[in-house]
Wavefront OBJ file of the C-alpha trace (Angstrom):
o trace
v -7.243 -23.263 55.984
v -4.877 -22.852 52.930
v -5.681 -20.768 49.927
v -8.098 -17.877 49.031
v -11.941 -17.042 48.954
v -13.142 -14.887 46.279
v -15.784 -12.423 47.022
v -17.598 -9.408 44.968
v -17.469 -5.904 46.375
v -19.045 -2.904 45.320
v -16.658 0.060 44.839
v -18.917 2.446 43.534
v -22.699 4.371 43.439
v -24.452 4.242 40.250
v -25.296 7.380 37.915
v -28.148 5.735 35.936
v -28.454 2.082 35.054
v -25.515 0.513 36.943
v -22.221 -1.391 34.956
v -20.273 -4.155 36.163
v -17.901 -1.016 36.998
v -19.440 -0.767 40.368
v -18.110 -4.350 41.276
v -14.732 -6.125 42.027
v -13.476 -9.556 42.129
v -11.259 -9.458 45.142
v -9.612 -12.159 47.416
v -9.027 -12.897 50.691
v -7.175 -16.098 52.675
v -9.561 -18.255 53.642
v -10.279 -17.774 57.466
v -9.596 -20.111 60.311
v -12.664 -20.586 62.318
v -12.463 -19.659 66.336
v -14.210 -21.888 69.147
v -17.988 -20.817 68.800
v -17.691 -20.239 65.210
v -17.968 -21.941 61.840
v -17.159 -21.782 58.216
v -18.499 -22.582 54.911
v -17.966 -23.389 51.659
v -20.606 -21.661 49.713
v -22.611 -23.647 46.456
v -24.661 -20.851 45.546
v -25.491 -17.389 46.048
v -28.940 -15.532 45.295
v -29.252 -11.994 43.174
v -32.112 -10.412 43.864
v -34.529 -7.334 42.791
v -34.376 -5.391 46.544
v -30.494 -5.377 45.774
v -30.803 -2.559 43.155
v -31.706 0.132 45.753
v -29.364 -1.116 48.134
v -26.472 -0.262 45.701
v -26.796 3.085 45.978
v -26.252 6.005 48.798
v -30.004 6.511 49.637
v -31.367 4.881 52.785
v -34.483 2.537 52.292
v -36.026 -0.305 54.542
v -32.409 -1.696 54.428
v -28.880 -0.219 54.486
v -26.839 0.430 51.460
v -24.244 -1.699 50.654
v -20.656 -0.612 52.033
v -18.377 0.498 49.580
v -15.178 -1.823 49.353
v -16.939 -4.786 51.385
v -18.748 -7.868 49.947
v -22.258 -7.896 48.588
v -24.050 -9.540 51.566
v -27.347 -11.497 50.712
v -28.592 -15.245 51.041
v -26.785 -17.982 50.028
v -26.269 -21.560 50.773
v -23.357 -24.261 51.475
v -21.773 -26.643 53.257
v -20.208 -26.417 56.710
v -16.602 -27.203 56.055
v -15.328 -26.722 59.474
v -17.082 -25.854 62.838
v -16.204 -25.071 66.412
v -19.965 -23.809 66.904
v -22.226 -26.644 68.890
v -25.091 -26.226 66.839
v -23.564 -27.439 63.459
v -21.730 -30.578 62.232
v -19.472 -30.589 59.470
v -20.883 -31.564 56.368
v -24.043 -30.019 57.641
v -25.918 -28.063 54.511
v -27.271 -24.924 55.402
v -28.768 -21.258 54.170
v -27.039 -17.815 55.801
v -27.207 -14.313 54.628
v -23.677 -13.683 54.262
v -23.627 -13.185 50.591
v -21.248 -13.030 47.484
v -18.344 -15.473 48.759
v -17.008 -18.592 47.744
v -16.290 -19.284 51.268
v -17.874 -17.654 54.801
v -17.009 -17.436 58.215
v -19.971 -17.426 60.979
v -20.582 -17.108 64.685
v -23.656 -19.089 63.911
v -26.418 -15.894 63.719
v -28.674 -16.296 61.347
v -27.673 -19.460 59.660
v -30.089 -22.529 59.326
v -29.680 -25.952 58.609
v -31.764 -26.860 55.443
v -32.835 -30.648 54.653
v -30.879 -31.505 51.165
v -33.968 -33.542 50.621
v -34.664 -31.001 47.952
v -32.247 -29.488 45.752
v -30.500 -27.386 47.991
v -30.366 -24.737 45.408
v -34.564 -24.095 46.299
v -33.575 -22.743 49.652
v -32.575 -19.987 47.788
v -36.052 -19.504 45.833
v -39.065 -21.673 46.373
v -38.307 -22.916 49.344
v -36.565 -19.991 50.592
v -37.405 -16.094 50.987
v -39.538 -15.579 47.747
v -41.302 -18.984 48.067
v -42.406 -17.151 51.567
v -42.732 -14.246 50.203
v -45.364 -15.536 47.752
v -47.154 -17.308 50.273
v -47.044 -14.407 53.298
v -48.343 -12.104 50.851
v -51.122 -13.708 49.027
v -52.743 -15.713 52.209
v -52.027 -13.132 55.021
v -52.580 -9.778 53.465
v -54.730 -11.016 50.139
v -56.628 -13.380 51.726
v -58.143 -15.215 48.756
v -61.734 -16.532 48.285
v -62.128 -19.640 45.997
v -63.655 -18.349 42.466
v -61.887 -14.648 42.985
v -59.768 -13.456 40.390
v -55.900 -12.550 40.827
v -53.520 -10.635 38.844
v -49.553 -11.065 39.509
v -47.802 -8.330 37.734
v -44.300 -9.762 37.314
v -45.147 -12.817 37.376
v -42.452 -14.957 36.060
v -39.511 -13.853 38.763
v -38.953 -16.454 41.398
v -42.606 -14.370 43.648
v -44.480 -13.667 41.390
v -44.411 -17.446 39.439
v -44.667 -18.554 43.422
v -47.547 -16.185 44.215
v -49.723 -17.381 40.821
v -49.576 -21.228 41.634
v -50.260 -20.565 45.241
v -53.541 -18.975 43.768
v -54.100 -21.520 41.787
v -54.099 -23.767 44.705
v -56.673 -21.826 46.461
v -59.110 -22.380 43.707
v -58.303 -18.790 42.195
v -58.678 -17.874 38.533
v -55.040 -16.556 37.826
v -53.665 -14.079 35.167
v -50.134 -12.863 35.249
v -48.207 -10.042 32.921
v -44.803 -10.988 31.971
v -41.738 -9.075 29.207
v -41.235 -11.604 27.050
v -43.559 -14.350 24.832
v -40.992 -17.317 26.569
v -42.266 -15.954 30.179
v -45.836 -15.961 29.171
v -45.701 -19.613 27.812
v -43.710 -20.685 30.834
v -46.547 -19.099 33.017
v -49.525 -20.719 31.189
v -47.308 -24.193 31.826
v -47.492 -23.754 35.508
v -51.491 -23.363 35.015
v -51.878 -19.574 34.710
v -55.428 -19.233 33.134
v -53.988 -16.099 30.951
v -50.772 -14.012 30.361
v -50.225 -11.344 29.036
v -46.977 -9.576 27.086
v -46.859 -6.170 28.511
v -44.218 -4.764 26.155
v -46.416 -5.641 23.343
v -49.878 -4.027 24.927
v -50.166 -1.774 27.827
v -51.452 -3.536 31.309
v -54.548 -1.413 31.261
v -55.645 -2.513 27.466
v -54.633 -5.901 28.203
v -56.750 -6.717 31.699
v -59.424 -5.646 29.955
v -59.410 -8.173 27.843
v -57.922 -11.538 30.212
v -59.986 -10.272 33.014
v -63.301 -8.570 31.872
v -65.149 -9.411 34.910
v -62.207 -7.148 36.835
v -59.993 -9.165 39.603
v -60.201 -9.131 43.223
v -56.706 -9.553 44.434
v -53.850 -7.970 42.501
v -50.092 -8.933 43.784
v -47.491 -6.098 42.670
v -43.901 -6.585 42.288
v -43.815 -3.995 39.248
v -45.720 -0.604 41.030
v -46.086 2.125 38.178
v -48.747 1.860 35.493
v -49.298 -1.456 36.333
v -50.499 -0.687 39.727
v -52.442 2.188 38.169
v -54.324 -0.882 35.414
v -54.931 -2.935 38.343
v -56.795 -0.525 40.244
v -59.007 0.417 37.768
v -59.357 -3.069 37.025
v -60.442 -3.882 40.813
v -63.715 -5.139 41.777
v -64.850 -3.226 45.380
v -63.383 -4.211 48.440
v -60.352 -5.932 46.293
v -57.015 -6.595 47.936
v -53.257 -4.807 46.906
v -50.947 -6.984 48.098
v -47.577 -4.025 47.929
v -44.520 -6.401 47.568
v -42.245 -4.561 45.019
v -42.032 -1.829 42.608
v -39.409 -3.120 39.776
v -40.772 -0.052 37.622
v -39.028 2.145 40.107
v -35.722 0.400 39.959
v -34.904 2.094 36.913
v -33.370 5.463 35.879
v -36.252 7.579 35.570
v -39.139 9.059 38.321
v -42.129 6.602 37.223
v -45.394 8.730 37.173
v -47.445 7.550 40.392
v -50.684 6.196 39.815
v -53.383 8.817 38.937
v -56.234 6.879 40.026
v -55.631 6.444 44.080
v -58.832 8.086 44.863
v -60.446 4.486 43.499
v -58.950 3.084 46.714
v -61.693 5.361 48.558
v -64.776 4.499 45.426
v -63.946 1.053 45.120
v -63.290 0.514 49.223
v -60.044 -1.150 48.400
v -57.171 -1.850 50.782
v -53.694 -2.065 49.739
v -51.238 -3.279 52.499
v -47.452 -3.767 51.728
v -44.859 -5.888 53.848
v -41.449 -6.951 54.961
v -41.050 -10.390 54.741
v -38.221 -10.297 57.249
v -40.845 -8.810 59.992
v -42.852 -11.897 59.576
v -40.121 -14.762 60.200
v -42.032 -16.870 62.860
v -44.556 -17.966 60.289
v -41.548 -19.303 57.990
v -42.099 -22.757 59.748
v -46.007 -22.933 58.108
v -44.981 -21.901 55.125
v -42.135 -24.215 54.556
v -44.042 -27.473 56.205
v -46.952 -26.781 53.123
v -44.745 -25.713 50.360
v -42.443 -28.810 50.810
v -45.398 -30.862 49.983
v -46.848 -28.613 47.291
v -43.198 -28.711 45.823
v -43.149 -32.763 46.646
v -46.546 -33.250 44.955
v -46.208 -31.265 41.962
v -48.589 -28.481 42.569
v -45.700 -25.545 43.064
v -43.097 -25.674 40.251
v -40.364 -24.042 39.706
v -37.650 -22.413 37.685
v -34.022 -21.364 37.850
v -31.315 -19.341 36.310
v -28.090 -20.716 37.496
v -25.061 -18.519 36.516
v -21.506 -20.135 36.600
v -18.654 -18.304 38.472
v -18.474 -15.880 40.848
v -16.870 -13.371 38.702
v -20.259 -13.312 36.612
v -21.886 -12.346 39.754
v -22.263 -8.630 38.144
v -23.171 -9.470 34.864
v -26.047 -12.142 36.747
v -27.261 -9.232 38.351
v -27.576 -6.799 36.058
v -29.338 -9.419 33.373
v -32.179 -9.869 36.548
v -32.401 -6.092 36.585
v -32.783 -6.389 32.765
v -35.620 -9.152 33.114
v -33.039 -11.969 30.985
v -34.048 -14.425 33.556
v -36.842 -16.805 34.430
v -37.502 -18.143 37.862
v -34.786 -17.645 40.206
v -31.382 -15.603 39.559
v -28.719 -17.631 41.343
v -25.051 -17.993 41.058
v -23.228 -21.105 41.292
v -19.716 -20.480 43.150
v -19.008 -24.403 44.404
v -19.730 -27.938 44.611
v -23.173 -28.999 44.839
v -22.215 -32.753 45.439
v -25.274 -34.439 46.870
v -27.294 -31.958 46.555
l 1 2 3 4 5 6 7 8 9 10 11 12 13 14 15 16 17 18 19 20 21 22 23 24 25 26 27 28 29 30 31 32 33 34 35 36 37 38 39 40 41 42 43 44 45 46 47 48 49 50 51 52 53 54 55 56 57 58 59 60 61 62 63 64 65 66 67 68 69 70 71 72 73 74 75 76 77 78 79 80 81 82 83 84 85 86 87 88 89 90 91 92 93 94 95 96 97 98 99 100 101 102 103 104 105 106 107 108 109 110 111 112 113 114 115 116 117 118 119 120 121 122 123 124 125 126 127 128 129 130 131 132 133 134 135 136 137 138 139 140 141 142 143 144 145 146 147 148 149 150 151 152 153 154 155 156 157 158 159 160 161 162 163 164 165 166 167 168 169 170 171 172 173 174 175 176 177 178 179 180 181 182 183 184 185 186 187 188 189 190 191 192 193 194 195 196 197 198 199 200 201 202 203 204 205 206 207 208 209 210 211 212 213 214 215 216 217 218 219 220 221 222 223 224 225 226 227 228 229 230 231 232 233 234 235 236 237 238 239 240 241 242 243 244 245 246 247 248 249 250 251 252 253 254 255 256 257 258 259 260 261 262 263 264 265 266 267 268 269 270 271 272 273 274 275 276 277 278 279 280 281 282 283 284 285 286 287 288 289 290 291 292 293 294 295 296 297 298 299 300 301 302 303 304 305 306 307 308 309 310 311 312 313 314 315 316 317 318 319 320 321 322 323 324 325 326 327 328 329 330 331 332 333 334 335 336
């Protein structure tokens, strides 16, 4: 193939909140793919919350990012060329290989997707968070039709997810959110209540959107929200542990000083990889499809254009500027 692929690197660790200093735009020739191999010509790219950790030295569940090598992550396109005998060309599919405007694969972990949908979903509703959402709240929450759930975070491409999926299950729902556009967005999708919580603290404010206390509370945010919710808990309530955005940031959050409520209240609190749980990604997209078909499980997105406002996508995410979905748009999307 003639010409070049742009891709984003990272060339540096951050001291603080990160810049778009850390990144590069750099380019390569695009690659010729070998027999057993194919290559694609990305349409979007996803920016996510786990990515913050993984830009700097410290180990977590997941390896940093390599210094002077491309941002690697999910993203979908089309199969331009392939010598692999599981893919056609024109084929439309979802891979993990990241921040490129054009990829080269042996074929691991790449999946066909059905551009019945937008394909842009297999990055959010239909994709990892959508599953996320669903793993979380039906597998480790386990709701009970009438129980009450709290989603802390709950406009990001989860936590919006995790609150309809509730909803479905005949939950009452309340969400927090950072910004009075989020919390009408929320009550849109059928959230029973929202709250602001930069304009009242999440302890003050369940108090008053769920006075009866809740039985399930879904955290992406950790910190003093976790600490609200389990005051807030009703016994034998359910934590579902799926982030902790409050510990993204440049400061040591305070942990919560209530844990002993876990042993009072008989709570359990479970958290999860959603990558250890992949063989259930089959039941999850078979019912969201038609929940997404039917108009019960809506969605959001915040497309970016370009993939040299990659950085700048992912550092407004980290910033809570965007609704739904973060994803960057790097190519055609014909069809789709």
């Amino acid at each position: 193939m003639e010409g070049v692929s742009r891709e984003i690197r990272l060339v540096g660790h951050p001291t603080g909140f990160p810049g778009e200093d850390l990144f590069e735009v750099a380019e390569t020739p695009i690659p010729d793919p070998a027999p057993g191999q194919l290559l694609i010509r990305n349409a979007y790219f996803s920016v996510d919350p786990y990515m913050r950790p993984r830009i700097g030295d410290a180990r977590s569940y997941v390896a940093p990012f390599t210094l002077g090598e491309a941002i690697t992550g999910g993203a979908v396109g089309r199969v331009a060329v392939s010598r692999h005998p599981g893919f056609a060309e024109g084929d439309w599919v979802l891979h993990l290989i990241g921040w490129r405007e054009w990829a080269l694969s042996d074929g691991s972990h790449v999946w066909t997707i059905d551009p019945a949908a937008p394909v842009s979903t297999a990055l959010g509703v239909l994709g990892m968070p959508g599953f996320t959402a669903y793993f979380g709240l039906h597998a480790i929450g386990r709701p009970v039709p009438g129980e009450t759930v709290f989603v802390s975070g709950a406009s990001g491409a989860v936590g919006s997810a995790a609150g309809q999926m509730a909803k479905i299950a005949g939950c009452r729902v309340v969400g927090s959110a950072g910004s009075p556009e989020k919390v009408a967005w929320l009550l849109e999708l059928g959230f029973d209540d929202v709250f602001n919580y930069r304009e009242r603290p999440a302890r003050e404010a369940l108090a008053q959107v769920a006075p009866g206390g809740i039985d399930i509370y879904f955290d992406n945010v950790g910190g003093d929200h976790l600490e609200a919710a389990i005051g807030a808990m009703r016994n034998r309530g359910r934590i579902v542990a799926c982030g902790s955005m409050s510990r993204y940031g440049d400061g040591e959050p305070a942990a919560p000083r209530n844990l002993f409520m876990v042993v009072t209240k008989r709570l359990r609190m479970e958290g999860f990889i959603i990558s250890d749980h992949l063989d259930r990604f089959p039941e999850f997209l078979a019912t969201a499809q038609d929940w997404v078909r039917e108009g019960r499980l809506r969605y959001r997105e915040t497309v970016i254009e370009g993939i040299e406002n990659a950085p700048s996508a992912f550092l407004g995410l980290l910033r809570g500027e965007s609704i739904g979905k973060m994803i960057v748009k790097v190519g055609p999307a014909e069809d789709a």
